[in-house]
N, C-alpha and C positions, 0 to 999 in steps of 0.2 A: 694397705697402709700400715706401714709401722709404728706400734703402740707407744705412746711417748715415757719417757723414764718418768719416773715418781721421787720428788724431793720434799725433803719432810723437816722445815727448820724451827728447833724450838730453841729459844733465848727472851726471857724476859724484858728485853727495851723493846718496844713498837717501829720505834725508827731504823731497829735493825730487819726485824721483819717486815718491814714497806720497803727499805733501800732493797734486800736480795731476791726479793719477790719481783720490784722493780726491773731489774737486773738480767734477772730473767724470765719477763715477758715477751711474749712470742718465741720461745725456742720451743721443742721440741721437748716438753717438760710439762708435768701436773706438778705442782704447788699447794703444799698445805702447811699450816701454821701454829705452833701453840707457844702460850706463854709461861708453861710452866714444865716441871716435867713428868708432872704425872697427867699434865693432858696429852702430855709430849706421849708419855708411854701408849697409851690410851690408841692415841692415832697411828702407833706405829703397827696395831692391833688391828687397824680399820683399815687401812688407810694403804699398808702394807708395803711401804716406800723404797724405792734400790738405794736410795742415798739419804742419810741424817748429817746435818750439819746441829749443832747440840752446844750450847754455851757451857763453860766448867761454874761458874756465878749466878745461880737461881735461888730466888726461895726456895723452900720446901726440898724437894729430893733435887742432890746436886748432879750436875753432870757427869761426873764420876757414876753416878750410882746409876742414871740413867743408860751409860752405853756398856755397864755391866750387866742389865736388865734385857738390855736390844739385842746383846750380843747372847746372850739364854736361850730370847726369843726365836730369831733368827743370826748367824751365825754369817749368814753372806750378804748382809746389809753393811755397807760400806759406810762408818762414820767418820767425819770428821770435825775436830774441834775449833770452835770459836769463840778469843777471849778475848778481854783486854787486860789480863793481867799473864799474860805470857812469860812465863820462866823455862827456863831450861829441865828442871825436876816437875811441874807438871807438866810439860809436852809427855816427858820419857813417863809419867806414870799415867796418862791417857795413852800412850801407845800400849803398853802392858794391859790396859783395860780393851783394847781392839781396835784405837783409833787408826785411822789410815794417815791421814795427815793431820797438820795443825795449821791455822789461821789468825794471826795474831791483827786484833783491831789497833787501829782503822786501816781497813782492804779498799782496794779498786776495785772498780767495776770488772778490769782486767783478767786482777789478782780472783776475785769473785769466778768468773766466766773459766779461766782456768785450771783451777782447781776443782770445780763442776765435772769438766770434760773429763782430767784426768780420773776422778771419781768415778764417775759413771764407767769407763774404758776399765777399770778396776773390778767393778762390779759385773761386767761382761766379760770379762776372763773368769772371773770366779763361778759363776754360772757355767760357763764354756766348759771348766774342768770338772766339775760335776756331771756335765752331762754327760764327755767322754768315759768315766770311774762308769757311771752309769752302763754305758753302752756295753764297756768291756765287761764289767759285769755280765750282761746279757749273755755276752757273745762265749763267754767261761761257760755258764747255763746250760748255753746249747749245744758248746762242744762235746760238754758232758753227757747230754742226752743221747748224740752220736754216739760216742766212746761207749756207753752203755748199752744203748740198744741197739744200733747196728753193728757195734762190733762184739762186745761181748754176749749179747745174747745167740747170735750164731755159734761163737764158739763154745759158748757151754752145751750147745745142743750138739755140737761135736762131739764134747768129751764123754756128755750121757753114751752116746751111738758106741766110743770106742768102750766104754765101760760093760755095756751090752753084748756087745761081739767078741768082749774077750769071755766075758762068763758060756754065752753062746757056744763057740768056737771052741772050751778047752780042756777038751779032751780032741783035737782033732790036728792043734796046730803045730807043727812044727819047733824048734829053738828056734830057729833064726826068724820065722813068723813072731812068736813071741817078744824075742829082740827087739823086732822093728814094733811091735805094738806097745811096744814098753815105751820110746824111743818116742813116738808121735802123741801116748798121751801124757808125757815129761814135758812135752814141748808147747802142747795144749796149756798143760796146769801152766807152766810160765808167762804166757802167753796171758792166761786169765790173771795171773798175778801181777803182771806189768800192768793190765789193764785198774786191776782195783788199786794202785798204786798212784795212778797216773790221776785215777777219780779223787783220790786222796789230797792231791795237789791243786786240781782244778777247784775242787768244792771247800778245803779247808785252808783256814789260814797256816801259811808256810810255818810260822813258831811254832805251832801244834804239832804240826808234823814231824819238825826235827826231834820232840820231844821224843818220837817214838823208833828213830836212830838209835841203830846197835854200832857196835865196833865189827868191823870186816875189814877181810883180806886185798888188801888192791891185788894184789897177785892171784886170787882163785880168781878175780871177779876179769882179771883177763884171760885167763886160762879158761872160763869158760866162755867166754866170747871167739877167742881161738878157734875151739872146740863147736861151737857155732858156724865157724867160717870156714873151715877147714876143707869140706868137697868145695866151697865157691874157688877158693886160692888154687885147689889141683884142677879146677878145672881150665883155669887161667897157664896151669904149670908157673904158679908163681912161690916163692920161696919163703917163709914168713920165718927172719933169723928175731929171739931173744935174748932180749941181756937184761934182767930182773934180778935186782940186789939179794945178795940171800935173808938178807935179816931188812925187813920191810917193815916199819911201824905200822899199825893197823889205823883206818882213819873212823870216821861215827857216820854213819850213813846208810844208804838201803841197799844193799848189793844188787837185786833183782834189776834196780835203775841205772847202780851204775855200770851192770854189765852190757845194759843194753847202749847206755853211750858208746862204750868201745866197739860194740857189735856195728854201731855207727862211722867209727872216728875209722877202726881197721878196715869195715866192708866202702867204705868210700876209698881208702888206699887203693883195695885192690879192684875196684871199680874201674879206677882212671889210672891202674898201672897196665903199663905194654906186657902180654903174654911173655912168659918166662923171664921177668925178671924177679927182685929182690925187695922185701918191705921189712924196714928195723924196727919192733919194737921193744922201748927201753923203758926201766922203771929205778927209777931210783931216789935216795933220799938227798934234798938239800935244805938245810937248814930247818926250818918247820913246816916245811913241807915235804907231800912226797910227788913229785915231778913222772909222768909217765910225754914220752915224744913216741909220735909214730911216723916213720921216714918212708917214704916214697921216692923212686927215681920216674915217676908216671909222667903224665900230661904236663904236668903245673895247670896252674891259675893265673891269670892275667893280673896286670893291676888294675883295669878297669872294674874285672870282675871279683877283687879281692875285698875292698869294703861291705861287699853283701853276700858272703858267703855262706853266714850264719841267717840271715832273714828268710823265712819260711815258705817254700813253694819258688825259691830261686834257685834257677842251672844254671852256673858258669857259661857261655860261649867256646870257651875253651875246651871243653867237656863235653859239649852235647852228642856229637857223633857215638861216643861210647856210652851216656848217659840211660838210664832207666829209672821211674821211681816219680816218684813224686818233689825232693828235692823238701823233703820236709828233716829228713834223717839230722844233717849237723845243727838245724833250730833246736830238736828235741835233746841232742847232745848238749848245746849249753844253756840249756832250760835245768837238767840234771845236775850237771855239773855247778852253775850257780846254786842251785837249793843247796848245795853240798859246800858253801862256803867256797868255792874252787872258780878256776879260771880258767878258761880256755883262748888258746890264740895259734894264728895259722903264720905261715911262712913260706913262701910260694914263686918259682921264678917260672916262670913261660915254657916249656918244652924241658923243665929241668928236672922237677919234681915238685913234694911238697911237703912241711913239716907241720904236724900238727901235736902244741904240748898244754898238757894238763898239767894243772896242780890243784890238790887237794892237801889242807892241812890235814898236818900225821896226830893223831891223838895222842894226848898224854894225860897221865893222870896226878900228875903237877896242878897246885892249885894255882 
């Protein structure tokens, strides 16, 4: 059985609390009453109501002062005013104080029933949206927990292992052994640094974090993404041409992330490009921003499958054949991307290819 709402009217005339109590009898409502508004507060204390309807004309503590009181208390109690002396400047300085609506006497039954409904429907979206913030909250929590202990805690036991084997090992190994050990625990350390990065994001508030934004290169930070990519694309035999301004403004941000977007934006190019073709990618400044495109002659994208490109754990149709992965890659690209003030948007015909450009504003030190 669903719990009935709770309405809580305080206004000093009697005949207003017997008519709206009247009013609504028999609905789907508890009904409590005071006549002033410190009993009024009192029961808002007790009594704990989803909706106040509050007179602005009482002895003692006025209605002003009461739904600034309510609104201290609880913050998603839904009030609304009830006077008879309705102006235009106290509507607007009861809404300033939290009202939701205003009700100017003498009301209908109608008008009364009404305004209830929309109330209460007010009240239940507010609620609703905290519960969501809530959830997601959680679900940030847990990702974290993940992110932490199933992924990073393997890989730091990684990197002890390679640290061990190379002390181990050295006097025995090779250069080129050496190389490649060099090479897998750089790869490691990144790895754990994206990761503690990524905790950074999920656990603190994003303004904090930018606080802790340097200036970097867009340019190393694709170059080492490249540099990442680099056996994927020969082993496609595909061709990955550059065109990167020489003189690049530098923008404020985390390089470790945003190399990992491009490791995103380019290893999806050549994902859903046809063996031995061609992938552009460009960098350049326009206006206050610095603009990087990555051009594909691949697959393309459908338009059915273009509006959720970026939504987390979705494959195109268009794509799946050549597909691997979990299809989280371009989510996390503009999750990065947006922290970075920046935008990302795709462009995509069927069988033709696909454009994917960023922008990130270029720093200055202009006030």
């Amino acid at each position: 059985m669903e719990a009935k709402s709770k309405i809580l009217l305080i206004d000093d005339e009697e005949v207003v609390l017997d008519s709206c109590t009247q009013i609504l009898a028999g609905g789907p409502y508890q009904v409590a009453t005071a006549s002033d508004g410190t009993a009024g507060l009192r029961l808002v204390q007790e009594f704990q109501p989803d909706l106040v309807f509050v007179d602005l004309k009482m002895p003692g503590i006025s209605g002003f002062d009461v739904m600034e009181k309510v609104h201290t208390m609880d913050p998603t109690i839904v009030m609304v005013v009830i006077t008879g002396f309705a102006t235009i400047s106290s509507a607007v300085d009861a809404m300033k104080r939290g009202a939701y609506d205003f009700l100017p006497k003498p009301f209908t039954p109608e008008e009364f029933r009404l305004i209830t409904c929309r109330s209460l429907e007010k009240r239940k979206l507010v609620l609703e949206t905290i519960a969501l913030r809530q959830e997601k909250e959680m679900l940030r929590e847990h990702f974290a927990h993940i992110v932490s202990h199933e992924l990073k805690a393997p890989l730091s036991a990684v990197q002890q292992s390679l640290f061990a084997l190379e002390f181990e090992l050295s006097k025995t190994l090779s250069e080129s052994q050496k190389e490649k050990l060099e090479r897998a625990k750089i790869r490691i350390d990144d790895l754990i640094k994206l990761i503690n990065s990524w905790l950074r994001v999920i656990s603190v508030d994003i303004n904090k974090l930018k606080e802790g934004f340097t200036q970097i290169s867009v340019k190393d930070e694709i170059s080492k993404a490249l540099d990442n990519l680099e056996l994927y694309a020969v082993r496609k035999d595909i061709e990955i041409v550059t065109s990167i301004g020489d003189v690049l403004h530098p923008v404020i941000g985390d390089g470790l992330s945003l190399s990992e977007a491009f490791v995103n934006i380019i290893g999806n190019a050549i994902k859903y490009s046809h063996d031995g073709s061609r992938i552009v990618v460009n960098a350049k400044e326009n206006g206050t921003d610095v603009v990087i495109s990555i051009q594909d002659n691949g697959v393309g994208i459908s338009e059915e499958d273009l509006p959720h490109i970026f939504d987390g754990f979705y494959r195109g149709k268009s794509g799946q054949a050549m597909a691997t992965g979990h299809g989280i890659g371009l989510a996390v690209s503009r999750q990065i991307i947006e922290a970075h003030n920046g935008s990302i948007v795709v462009e995509s015909e069927l069988g033709k290819g696909t454009t994917f450009t960023v922008r990130l504003p270029k720093w200055s030190n202009q006030p």
